[in-house]
C-alpha positions as CSV (number, residue, x, y, z in Angstrom):
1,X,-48.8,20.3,60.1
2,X,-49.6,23.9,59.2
3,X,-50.3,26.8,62.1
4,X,-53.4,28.7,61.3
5,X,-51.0,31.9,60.1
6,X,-51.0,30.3,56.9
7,X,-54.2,30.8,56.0
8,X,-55.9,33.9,54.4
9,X,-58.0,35.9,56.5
10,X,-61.9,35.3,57.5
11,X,-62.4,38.2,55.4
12,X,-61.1,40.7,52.7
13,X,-61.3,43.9,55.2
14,X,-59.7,42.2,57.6
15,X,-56.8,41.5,55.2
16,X,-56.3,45.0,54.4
17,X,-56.4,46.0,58.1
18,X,-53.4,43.1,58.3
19,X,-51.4,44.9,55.6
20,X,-51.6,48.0,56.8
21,X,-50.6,47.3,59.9
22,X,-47.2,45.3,58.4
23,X,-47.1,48.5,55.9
24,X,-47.4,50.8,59.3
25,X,-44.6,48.1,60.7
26,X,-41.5,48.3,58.2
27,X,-42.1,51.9,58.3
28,X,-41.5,52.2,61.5
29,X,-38.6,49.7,61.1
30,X,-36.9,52.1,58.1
31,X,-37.0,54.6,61.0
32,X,-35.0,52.8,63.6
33,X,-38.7,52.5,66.0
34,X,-39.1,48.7,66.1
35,X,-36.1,45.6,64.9
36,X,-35.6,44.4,61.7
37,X,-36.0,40.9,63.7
38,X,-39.5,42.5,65.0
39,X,-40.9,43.1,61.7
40,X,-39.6,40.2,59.9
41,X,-41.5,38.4,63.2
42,X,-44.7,39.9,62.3
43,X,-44.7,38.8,58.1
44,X,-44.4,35.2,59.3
45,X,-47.4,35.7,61.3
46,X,-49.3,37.8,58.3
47,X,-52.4,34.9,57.5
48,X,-52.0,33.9,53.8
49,X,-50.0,35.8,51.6
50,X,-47.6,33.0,51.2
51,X,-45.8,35.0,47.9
52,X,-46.1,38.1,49.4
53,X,-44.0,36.5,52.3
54,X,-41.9,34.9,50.1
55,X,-40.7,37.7,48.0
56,X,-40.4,40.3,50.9
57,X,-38.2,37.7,52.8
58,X,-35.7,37.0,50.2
59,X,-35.0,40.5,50.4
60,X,-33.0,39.9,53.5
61,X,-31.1,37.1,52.6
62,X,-28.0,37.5,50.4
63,X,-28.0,36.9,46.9
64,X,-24.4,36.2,45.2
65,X,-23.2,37.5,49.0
66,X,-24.6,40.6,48.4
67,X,-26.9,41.6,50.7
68,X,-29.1,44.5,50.6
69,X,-28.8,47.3,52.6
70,X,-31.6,47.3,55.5
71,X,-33.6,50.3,54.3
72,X,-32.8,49.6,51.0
73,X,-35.2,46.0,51.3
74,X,-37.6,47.6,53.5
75,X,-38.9,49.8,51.3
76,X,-38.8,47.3,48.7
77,X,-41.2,45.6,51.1
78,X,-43.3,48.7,51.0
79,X,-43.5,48.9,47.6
80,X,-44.5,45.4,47.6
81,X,-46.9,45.6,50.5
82,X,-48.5,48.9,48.6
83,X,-49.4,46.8,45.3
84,X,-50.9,44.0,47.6
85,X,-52.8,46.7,50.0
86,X,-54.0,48.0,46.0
87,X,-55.0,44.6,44.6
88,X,-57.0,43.8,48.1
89,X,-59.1,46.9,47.7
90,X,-59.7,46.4,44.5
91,X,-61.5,43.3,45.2
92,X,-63.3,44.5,48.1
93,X,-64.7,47.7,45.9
94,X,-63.2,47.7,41.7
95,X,-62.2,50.9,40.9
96,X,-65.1,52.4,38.7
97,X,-62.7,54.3,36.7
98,X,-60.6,51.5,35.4
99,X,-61.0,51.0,31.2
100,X,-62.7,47.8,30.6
101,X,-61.0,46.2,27.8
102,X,-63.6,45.1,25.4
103,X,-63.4,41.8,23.4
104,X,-63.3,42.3,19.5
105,X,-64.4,39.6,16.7
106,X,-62.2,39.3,14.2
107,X,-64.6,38.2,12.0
108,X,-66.8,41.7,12.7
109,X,-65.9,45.2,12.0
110,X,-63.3,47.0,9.4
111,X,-62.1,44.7,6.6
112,X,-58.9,45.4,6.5
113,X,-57.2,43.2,3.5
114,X,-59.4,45.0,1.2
115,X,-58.4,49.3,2.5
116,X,-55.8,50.6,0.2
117,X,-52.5,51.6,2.0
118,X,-53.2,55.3,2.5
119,X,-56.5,54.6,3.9
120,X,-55.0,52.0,6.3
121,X,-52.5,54.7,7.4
122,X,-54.4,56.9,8.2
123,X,-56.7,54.6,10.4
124,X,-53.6,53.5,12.3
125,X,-51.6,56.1,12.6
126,X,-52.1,60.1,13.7
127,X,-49.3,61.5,11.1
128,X,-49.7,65.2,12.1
129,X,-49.4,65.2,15.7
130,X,-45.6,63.3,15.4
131,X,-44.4,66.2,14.4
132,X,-46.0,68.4,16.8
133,X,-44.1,67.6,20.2
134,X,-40.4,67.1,21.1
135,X,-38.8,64.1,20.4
136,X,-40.3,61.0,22.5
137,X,-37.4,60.4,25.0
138,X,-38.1,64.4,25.7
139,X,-41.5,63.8,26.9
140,X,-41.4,61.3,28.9
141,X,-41.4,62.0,33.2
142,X,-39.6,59.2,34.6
143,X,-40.4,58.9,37.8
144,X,-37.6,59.0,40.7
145,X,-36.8,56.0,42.6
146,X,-37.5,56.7,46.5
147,X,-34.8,55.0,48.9
């Protein structure tokens, strides 16, 4: 017999109000405010979510007895709790700026087969600008991992 925690909300505000709150929650457990015990408490009772649940709480249990360090796997809930807060929102109100990604025939459009090689180059590929910049692995920001 389930309990009624298991299932989703009554509505998709009230969801993100739930994982805020549980966002809000291992915050204030990565600062010492409130148990690990506490938090872990109130992710059982989250309605719905069950793979949410189920990845956060496999943070805390050890792995090839290695377990994770405490604030370590809270924010890893975090980050996980942030993309769920994201994908919630977006279904509430779809972000207007996202790039729809348009559906080509195959059968329509360039023909391809018949385009001579340099033509076909220079359709795919922008020649002058690789040159321009620093090499590739110079470019690139990548971004810092927060603990």
């Amino acid at each position: 017999m389930s309990v009624m925690s298991d299932f989703a909300p009554f509505s998709a505000e009230e969801d993100l109000v739930n994982l805020r709150a549980l966002l809000g929650d291992f915050r204030r457990c990565m600062d010492g405010e409130i148990t690990l015990e506490t938090v872990r408490e109130k992710l059982r009772s989250l309605p719905g979510h069950a793979e949410l649940k189920r990845m956060i709480s496999e943070l805390f249990v050890p792995h090839d007895n290695i377990i994770l360090p405490e604030r370590m796997a809270c924010s890893f809930a975090i980050g996980q709790i942030r993309r769920e807060i994201v994908e919630v929102e977006n279904q509430i109100s779809p972000d207007p700026d996202a790039i729809p990604i348009a559906v080509v025939d195959p059968d329509s459009g360039t023909d391809w087969e018949g385009m001579d090689s340099d033509e076909l180059a220079d359709r795919t590929t922008d020649e002058e600008s690789d040159d321009d910049g620093p090499p590739i692995a110079r470019r690139i920001d990548y971004p810092r991992l927060r603990l």
